[in-house]
C-alpha positions in Angstrom: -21.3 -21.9 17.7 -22.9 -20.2 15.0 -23.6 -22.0 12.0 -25.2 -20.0 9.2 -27.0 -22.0 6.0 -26.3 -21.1 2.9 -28.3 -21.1 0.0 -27.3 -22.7 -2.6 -29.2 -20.0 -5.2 -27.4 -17.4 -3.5 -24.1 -19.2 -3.8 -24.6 -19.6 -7.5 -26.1 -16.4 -8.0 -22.5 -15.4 -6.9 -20.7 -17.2 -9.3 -22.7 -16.2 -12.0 -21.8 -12.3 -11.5 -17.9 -13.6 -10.8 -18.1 -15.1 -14.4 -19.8 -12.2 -16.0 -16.8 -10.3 -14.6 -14.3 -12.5 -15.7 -16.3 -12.3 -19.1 -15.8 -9.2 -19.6 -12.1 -8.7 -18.7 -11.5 -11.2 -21.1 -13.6 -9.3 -24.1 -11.8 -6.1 -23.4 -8.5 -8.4 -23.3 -9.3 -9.4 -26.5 -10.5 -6.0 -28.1 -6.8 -4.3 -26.9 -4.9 -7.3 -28.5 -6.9 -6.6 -31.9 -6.6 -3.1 -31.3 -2.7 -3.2 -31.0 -2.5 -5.6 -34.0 -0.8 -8.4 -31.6 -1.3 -12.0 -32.9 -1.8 -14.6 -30.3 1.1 -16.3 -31.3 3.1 -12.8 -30.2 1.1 -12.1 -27.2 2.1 -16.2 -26.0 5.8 -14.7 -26.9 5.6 -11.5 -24.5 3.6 -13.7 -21.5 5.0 -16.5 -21.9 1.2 -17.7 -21.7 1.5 -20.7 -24.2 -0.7 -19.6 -27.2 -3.1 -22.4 -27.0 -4.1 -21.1 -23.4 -4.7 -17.6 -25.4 -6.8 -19.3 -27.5 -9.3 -21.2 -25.2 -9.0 -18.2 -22.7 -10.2 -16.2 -25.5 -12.9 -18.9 -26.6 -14.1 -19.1 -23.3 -13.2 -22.5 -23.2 -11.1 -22.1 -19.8 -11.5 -20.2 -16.3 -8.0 -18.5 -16.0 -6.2 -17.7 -13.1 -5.7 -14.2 -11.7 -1.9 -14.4 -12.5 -3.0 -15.3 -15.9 -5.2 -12.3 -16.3 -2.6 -10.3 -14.7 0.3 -11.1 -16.9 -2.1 -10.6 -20.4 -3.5 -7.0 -19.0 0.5 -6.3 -18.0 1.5 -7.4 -21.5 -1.2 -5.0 -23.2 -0.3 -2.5 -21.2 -3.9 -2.2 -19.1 -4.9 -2.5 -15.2 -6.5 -5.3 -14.2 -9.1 -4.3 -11.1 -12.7 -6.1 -9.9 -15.8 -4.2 -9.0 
């Protein structure tokens, strides 16, 4: 059996660049919603996304969930993809 050891810089190092991803979709999330003049309170109404997730999501006070991302992007009308 092979059993490989992980580092544990290497795993964190990982999750760092996942976050800065996530980061950043949810900057350019927030830059199309201001751009299109939608409230949160209107974007929680298209969604469904109750408006207090909109707001720590955009606080950075939460890690969302793909389906999360997904049905914001959708609602703005942008395509959600990872590098």
């Amino acid at each position: 059996m092979n059993t490989e050891k992980i580092s544990v810089e290497r795993f964190l190092d990982k999750e760092d660049i996942i976050q800065d991803q996530i980061d950043d979709i949810i900057l350019e999330l927030i830059k199309e919603r201001k751009k299109n003049r939608i409230t949160q309170v209107e974007l929680s109404k298209i969604t469904g996304i109750p408006q207090t997730t909109i707001s720590r999501l955009e606080s950075f006070n939460c890690i969302p969930t793909l389906q999360v991302l997904l049905r914001i992007s959708n609602a703005l009308g942008l395509s959600l993809f990872l590098k």
